[in-house]
C-alpha positions in Angstrom: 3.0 -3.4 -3.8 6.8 -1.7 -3.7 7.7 0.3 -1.4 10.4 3.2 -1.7 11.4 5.3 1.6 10.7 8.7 2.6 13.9 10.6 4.3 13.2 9.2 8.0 13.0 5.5 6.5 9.3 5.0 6.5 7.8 3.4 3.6 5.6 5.2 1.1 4.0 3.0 -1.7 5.6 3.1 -5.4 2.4 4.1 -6.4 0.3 7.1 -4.6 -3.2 8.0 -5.1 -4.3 11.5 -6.1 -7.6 12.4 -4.8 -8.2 15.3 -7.3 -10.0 13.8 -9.5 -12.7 11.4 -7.5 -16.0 11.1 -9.8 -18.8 13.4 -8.7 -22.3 13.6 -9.3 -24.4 15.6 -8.9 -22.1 18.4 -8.7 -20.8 16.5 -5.3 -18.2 13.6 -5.0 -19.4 10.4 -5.8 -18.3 9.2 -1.6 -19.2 5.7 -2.1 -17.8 5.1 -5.3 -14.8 7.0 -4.2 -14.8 4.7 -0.9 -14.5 1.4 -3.1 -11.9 2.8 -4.9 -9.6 4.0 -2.3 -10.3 0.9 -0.1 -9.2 -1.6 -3.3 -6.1 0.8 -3.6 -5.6 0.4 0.6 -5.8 -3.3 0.2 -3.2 -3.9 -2.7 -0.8 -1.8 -0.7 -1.4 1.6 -1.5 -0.2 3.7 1.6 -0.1 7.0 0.5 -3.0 9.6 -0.1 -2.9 13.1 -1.6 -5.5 16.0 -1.5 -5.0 19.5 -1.3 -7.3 22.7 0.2 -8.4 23.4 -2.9 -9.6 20.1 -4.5 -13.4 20.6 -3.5 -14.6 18.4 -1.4 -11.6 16.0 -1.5 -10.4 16.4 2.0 -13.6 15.6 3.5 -14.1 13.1 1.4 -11.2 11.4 1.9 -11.8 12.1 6.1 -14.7 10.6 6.1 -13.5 7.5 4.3 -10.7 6.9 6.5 -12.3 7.5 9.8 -15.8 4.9 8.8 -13.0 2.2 7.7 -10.5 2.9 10.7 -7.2 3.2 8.7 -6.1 6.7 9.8 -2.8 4.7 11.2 -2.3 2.5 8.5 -1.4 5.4 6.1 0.2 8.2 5.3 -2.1 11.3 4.3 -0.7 14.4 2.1 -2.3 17.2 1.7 -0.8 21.0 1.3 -0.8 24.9 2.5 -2.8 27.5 -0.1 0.3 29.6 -0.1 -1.4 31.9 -2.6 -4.4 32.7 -0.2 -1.9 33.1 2.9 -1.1 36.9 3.6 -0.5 36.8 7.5 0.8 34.2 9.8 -2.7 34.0 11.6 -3.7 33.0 8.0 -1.5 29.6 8.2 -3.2 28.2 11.0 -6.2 28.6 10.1 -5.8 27.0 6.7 -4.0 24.2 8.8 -6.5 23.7 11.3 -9.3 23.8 8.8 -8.0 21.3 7.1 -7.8 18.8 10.2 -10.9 19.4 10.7 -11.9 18.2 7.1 -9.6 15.3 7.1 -10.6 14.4 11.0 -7.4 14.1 12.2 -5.3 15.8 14.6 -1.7 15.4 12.5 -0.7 15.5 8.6 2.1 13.1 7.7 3.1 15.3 4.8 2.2 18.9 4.2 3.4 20.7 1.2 3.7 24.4 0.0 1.5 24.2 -2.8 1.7 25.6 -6.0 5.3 27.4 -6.0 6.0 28.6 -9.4 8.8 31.3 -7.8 10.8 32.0 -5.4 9.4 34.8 -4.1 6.2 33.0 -3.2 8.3 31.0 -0.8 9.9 34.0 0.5 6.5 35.3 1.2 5.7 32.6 3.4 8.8 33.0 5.1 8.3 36.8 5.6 5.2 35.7 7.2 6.3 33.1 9.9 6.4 30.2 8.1 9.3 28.8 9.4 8.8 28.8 13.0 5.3 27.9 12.2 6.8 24.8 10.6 9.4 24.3 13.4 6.5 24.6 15.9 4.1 22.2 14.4 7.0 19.4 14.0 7.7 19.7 17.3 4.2 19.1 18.8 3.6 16.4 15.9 0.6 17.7 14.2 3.2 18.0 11.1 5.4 15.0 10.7 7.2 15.8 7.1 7.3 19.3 5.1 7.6 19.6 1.7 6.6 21.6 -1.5 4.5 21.1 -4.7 6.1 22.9 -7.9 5.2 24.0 -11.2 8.1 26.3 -12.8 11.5 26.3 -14.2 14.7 24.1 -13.2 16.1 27.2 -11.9 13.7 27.7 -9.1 12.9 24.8 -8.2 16.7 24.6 -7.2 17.1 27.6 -5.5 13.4 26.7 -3.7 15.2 22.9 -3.0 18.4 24.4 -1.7 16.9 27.2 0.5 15.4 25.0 3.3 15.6 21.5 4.8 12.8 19.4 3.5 11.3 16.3 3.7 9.7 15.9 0.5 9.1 17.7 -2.8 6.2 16.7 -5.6 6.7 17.4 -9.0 5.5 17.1 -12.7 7.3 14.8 -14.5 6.8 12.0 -17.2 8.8 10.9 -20.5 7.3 13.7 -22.3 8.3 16.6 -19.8 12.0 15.0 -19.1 13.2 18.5 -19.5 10.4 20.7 -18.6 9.7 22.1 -15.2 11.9 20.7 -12.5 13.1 18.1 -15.2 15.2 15.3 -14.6 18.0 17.7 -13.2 15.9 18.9 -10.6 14.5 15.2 -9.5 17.8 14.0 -9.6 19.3 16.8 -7.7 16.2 16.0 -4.9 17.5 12.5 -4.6 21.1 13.6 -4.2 20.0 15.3 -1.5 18.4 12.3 0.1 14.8 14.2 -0.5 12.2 12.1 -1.5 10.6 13.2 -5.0 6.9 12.6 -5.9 5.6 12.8 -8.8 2.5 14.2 -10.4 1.1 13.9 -13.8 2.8 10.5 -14.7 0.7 10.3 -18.5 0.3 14.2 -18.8 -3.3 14.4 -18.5 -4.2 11.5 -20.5 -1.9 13.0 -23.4 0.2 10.1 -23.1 -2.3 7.6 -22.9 -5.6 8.6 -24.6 -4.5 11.5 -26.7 -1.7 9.8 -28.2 -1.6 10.1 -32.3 -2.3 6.9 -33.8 1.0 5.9 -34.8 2.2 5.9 -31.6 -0.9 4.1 -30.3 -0.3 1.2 -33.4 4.2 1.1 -32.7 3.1 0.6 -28.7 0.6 -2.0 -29.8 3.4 -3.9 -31.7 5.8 -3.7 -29.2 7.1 -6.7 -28.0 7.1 -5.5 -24.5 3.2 -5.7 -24.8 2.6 -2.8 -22.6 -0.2 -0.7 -22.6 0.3 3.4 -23.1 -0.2 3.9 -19.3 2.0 1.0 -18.2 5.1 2.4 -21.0 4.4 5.8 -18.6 4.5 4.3 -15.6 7.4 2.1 -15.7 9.5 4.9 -17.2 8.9 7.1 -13.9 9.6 3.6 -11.9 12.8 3.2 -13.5 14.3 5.9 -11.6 15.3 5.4 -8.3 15.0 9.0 -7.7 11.7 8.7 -8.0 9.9 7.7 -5.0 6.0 7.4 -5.3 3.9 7.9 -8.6 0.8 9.5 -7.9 -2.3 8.8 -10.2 -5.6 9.8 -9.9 -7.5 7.0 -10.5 -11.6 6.7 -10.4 -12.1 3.4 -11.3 -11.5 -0.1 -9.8 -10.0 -1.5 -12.9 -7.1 1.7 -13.3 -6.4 1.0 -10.2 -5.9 -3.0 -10.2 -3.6 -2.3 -13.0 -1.7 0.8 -12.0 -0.8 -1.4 -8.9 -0.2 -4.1 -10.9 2.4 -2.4 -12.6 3.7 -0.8 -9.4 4.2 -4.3 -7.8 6.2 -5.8 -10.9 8.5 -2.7 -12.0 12.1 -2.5 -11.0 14.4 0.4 -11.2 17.0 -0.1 -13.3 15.1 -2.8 -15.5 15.3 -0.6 -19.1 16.8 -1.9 -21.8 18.5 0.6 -24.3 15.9 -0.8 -26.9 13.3 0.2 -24.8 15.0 4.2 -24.3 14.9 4.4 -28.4 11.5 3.3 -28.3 10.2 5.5 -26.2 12.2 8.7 -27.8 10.5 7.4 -31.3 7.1 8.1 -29.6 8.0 11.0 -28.3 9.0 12.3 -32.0 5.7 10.7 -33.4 4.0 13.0 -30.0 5.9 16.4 -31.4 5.9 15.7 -34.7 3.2 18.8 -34.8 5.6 20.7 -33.2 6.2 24.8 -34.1 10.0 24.8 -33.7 12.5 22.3 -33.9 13.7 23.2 -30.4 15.5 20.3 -28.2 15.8 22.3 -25.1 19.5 22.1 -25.2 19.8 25.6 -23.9 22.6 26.4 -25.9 21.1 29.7 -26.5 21.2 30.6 -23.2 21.2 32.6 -20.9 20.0 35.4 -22.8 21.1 39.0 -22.3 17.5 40.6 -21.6 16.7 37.5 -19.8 14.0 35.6 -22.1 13.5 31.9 -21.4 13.6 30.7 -24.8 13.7 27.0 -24.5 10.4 27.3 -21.9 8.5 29.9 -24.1 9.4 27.0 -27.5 8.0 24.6 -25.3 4.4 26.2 -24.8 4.4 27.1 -28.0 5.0 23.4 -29.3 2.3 22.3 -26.7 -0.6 24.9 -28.3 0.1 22.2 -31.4 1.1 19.1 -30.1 -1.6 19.1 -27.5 -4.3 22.7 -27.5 -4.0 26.1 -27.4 -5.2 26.2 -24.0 -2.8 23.3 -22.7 0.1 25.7 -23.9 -1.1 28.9 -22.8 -1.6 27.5 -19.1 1.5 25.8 -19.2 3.6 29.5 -20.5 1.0 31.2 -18.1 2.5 28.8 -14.6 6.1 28.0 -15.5 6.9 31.4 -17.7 4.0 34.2 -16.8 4.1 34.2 -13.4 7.6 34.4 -12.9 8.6 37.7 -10.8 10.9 38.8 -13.6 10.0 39.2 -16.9 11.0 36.5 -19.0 8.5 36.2 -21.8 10.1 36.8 -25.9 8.1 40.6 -25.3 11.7 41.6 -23.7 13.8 40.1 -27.0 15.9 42.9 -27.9 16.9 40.8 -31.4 20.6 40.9 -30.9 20.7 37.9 -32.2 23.4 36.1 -29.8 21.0 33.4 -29.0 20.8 32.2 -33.0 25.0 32.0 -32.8 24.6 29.1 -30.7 21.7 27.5 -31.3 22.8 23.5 -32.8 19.2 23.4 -34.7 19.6 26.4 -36.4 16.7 28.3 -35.8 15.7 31.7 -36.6 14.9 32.1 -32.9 14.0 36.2 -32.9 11.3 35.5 -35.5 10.0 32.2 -33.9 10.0 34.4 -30.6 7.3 37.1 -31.9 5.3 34.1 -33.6 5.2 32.6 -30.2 4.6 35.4 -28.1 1.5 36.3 -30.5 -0.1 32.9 -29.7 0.7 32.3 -26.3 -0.1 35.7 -25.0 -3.9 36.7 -27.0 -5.0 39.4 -24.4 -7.3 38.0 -22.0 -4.3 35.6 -21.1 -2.4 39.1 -20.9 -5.2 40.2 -18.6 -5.0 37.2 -16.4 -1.2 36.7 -16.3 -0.6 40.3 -14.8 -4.0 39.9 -12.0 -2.6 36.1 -10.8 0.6 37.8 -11.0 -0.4 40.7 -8.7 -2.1 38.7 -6.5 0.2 35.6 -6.2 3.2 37.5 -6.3 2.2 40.3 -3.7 3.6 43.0 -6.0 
């Protein structure tokens, strides 16, 4: 196993497992599968462990399993703040200490805001103590490293990476979503500020692995390279050395012996311009379903009444390129639950966009096409309650 560093100089393993997605049965995780698993992970180097409040059963699972095999020291454990379900600072240690008590241990050594899609969420933490909650729990040692989890535009996460000192950030990112969410700008803006970037959702739920069309599957196939689908994904995302720690939610002893095979061979800086092309023809073979031709060049922007048009092209390509319902929940995090309104329903069709736009689309009529899909009205519905509730409005 490789080992990149976190911002104090302590090593975190190139490769990170995500304890989401531990098999279950019977409607409960599967422990003693899951303890195999995270134990042949431990033992090829594997150092750091990620769970969140939310993931049922994950935290104590993943307690339990470190405590029985003694390795509580020998690791570094993740795991993150609801900061949708906090309304009062009384609210942020009980989350906390509930969480210690699932994880049975007395410190985290990285907690993250989860979930910000906008920057007012993380001004509603800070209207609620957070920060000398943060300050105080550093200090005593129950939190060693602070950090955030994201899922919205380039533009917040920036203004969310700029606003406060931290430790660590995790974001989604693979060679698919190079300009989607944070995006390369935002993970190369973390490292420049010497904050360590993880990342989440390295083969995009399987899309870029299991789901990919079969032309990609055959080109990969014959690739001289003779790497597998997963292993292309993975090395991309090791490539970068502002990338410090893939995470992958593995559930079976043989992804794992491979992932960390792949994490003990890759070296940043080892891509060869062949194998850039390569990858940029699988993307085209990934979108060749796509809606609109749109690059994400944001030439057309910024837009007078504020519409993201590049993010709202993208959810729109995904309802093809992937499902309806991967698009819709991708608009509904990055684009719906913004606290302005930037969805195409505030297009004014002045046009200025289409003046600039290199592809030459008819962007005000794409808009309403895109706006019909994404939005059918029980995502309207849900969009403006999450909103209320998430956004305190």
């Amino acid at each position: 196993m490789q080992y990149r560093n976190d911002k104090n100089g302590n090593p975190i393993s190139l490769l990170g497992y995500g304890c989401m997605r531990f098999t279950t049965s019977m409607g409960a995780i599967d422990i003693d599968k899951a303890e195999k698993e995270i134990m042949e992970a431990y033992n090829a180097g594997v150092n750091y462990f990620d769970t969140a409040y939310i993931y049922t059963g994950s935290e104590a699972a993943l307690g339990t399993i470190v405590k029985k095999n003694n390795i509580r020291d020998k690791i570094k454990i993740a795991t993150k703040l609801p900061q949708y379900l906090v309304n009062n600072n009384a609210a942020l240690d009980r989350y906390f200490n509930e969480e210690l008590s699932r994880l049975q241990t007395d410190y985290v050594d990285y907690y993250l805001m989860h979930h910000l899609t906008d920057y007012v969420a993380w001004e509603n933490l800070k209207k609620n103590g957070v920060l000398d909650w943060i300050a105080e729990k550093k200090k005593s040692g129950a939190i060693r490293n602070i950090g955030f989890s994201f899922h919205g535009d380039t533009e917040m996460f920036m203004k969310i990476l700029h606003d406060y000192d931290w430790d660590i950030c995790l974001v989604q990112y693979n060679y698919l979503d190079e300009f989607a969410q944070a995006g390369r700008v935002g993970v190369e803006e973390a490292h420049r500020l010497g904050i360590p970037v993880l990342i989440m959702e390295p083969l995009r739920g399987g899309k870029l692995v299991d789901l990919l069309p079969e032309t990609a599957k055959k080109m990969i196939k014959e690739n001289p390279r003779g790497w597998s689908p997963a292993e292309w994904a993975f090395r991309w995302l090791f490539n970068q050395e502002a990338v410090t720690c893939v995470l992958s939610g593995m559930n079976s002893i043989e992804m794992i012996q491979e992932n960390c095979r792949v994490a003990s061979e890759a070296k940043a800086g080892e891509f060869t311009q062949d194998d850039i092309d390569f990858l940029e023809k699988i993307k085209k073979e990934i979108n060749s379903k796509m809606k609109v031709n749109c690059t994400a060049c944001r030439y057309c922007m910024p837009c007078p009444k504020n519409v993201d048009i590049p993010a709202i092209f993208r959810c729109y390509n995904e309802m093809y390129t992937e499902s309806k319902h991967s698009g819709r929940w991708e608009f509904a995090q990055t684009v719906g639950l913004r606290k302005q309104n930037q969805t195409a329903s505030q297009c004014i069709g002045c046009g200025k966009c289409e003046k600039h736009c290199p592809q030459n689309i008819a962007i005000r009529e794409e808009l309403k096409k895109a706006d019909k899909a994404l939005l059918p009205i029980t995502y309207k519905i849900g969009i403006a309650v999450v909103k209320k509730f998430l956004l305190k409005k």
